[in-house]
C-alpha positions in Angstrom: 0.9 158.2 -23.9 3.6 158.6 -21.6 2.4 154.8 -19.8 2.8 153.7 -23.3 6.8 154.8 -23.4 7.0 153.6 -19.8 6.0 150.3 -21.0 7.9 149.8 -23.8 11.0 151.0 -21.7 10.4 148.6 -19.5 9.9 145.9 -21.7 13.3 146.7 -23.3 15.0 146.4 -19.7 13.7 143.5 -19.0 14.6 141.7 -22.3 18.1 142.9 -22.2 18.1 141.2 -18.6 17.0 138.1 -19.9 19.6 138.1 -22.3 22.1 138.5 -20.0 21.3 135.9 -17.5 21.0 133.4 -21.2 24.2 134.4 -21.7 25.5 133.6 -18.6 23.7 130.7 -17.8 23.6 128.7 -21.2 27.1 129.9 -22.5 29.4 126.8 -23.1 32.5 126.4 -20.5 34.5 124.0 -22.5 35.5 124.0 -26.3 33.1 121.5 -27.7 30.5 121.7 -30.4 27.0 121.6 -28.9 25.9 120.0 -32.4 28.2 117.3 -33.2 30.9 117.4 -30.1 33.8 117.7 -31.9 36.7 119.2 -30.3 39.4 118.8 -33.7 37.4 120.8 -35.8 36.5 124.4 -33.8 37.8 127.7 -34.8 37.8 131.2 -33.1 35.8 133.4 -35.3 34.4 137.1 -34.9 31.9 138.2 -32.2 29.0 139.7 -33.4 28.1 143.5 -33.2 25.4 142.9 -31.3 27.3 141.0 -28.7 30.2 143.1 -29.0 28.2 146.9 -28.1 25.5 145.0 -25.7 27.3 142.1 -23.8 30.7 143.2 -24.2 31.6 142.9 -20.3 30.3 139.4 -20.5 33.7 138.3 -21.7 32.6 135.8 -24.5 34.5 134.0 -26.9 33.1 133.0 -30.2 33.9 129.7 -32.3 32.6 127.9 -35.1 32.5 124.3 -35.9 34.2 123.3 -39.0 32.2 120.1 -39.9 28.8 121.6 -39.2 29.3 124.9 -39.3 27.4 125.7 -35.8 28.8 129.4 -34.5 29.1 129.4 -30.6 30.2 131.0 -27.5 32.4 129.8 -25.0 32.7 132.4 -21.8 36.7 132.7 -21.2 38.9 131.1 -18.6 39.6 132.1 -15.5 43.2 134.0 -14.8 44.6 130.1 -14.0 44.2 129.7 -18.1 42.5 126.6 -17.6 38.4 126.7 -18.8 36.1 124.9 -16.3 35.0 122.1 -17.1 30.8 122.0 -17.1 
């Protein structure tokens, strides 16, 4: 019983790890859709709960595409206020 719960802790850890290292790794650096490549039509929108309470420290900006309506995330720029270009 108590393997069981080690298990499934585990399991937990290691998803929230894979997460994070998605997020870090496949999080846009410029402000561009990923679905149509607009840059004229992208608004800032809300952050999720989910990545506001879990990935908070991640620093991610959320925007959503107004022609096709894809929501994204874009990590933040650096202190130079200039985003890196991918």
């Amino acid at each position: 019983m108590i393997q069981l719960i080690l298990y499934g802790i585990v399991g937990l850890i290691v998803l929230y790890s894979l997460s994070v290292m998605y997020l870090l790794f496949f999080a846009k650096r410029t402000k561009s859709c990923p679905k149509c490549h607009s840059k004229v039509h992208i608004e800032r929108t809300h952050r999720s709960e989910l990545i506001k309470n879990y990935f908070g420290f991640l620093s991610l900006k959320a925007y959503r595409c107004r022609s096709c309506l894809v929501q994204f995330y874009v990590r933040k720029p650096k202190k130079s206020g200039q985003v890196e270009v991918a």
